[in-house]
C-alpha positions in Angstrom: 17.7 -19.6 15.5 18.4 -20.4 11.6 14.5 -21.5 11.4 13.7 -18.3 12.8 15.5 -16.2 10.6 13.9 -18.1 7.5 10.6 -17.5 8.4 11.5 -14.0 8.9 13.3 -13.8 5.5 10.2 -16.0 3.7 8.0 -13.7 5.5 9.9 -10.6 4.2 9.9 -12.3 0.5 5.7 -12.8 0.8 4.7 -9.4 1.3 7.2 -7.5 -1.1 6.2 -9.9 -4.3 2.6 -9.7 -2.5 3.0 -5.4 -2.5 5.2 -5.2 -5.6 3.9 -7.9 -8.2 7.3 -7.3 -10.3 5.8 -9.9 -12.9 3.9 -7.4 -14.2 6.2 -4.9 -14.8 8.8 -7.4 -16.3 5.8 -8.3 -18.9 4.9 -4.8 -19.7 8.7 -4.1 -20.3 9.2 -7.2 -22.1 6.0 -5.5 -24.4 6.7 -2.0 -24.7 10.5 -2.8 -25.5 9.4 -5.6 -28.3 6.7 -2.9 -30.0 9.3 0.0 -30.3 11.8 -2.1 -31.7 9.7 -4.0 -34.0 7.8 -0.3 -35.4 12.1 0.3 -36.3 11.2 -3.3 -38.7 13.6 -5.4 -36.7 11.7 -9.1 -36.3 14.5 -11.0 -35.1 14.9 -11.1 -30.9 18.4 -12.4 -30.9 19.5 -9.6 -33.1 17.7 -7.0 -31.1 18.7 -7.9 -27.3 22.2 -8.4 -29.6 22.3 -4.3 -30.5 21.0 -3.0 -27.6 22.8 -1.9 -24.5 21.4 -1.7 -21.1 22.2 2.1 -20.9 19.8 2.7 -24.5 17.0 0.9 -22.5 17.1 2.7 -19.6 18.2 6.1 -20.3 14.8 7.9 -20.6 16.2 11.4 -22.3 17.5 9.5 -25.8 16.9 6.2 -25.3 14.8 3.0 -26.5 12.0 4.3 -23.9 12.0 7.8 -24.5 10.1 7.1 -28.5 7.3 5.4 -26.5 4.1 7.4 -27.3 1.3 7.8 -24.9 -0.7 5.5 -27.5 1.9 2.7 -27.2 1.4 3.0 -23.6 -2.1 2.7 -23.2 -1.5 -0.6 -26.1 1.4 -2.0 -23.6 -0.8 -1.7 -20.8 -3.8 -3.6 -22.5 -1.5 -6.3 -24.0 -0.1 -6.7 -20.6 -3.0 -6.6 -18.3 -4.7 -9.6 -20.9 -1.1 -11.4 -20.8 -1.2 -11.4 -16.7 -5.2 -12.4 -16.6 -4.7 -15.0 -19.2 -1.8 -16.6 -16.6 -4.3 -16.8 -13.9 
């Protein structure tokens, strides 16, 4: 029974990383966080993750992600997409 239920659950783990490659979203976080708070002329990452609070990053009305332009985008999506071929 216990073998059973771990191939279910490694089964289960396969096709959501396999559907949902959450990798790649991390990395283009990671990218689009790090080019908004370096255009503010902060450099140093322990002082940035140090300032901000998880509620700045995610709220998307006044927060670290709400400043992203549609140019920084389209950059984070480039940087990203050569950052996740350049693993393979």
């Amino acid at each position: 029974m216990d073998e059973l239920a771990k191939k279910v659950q490694e089964k289960y783990i396969e096709d959501l990383t396999s559907k949902y490659p959450l990798h790649r979203f991390l990395i283009l976080f990671m990218v689009i966080f790090f080019m908004l708070t370096y255009q503010n002329g902060n450099v140093d990452i322990y002082n940035i993750l140090n300032q901000t609070s998880l509620k700045e990053v995610f709220d998307f009305q006044g927060g670290v992600l709400s400043e992203l332009s549609m140019l920084q985008l389209m950059q984070a999506l480039i940087i990203s997409l050569i950052l996740n071929s350049s693993h393979k």
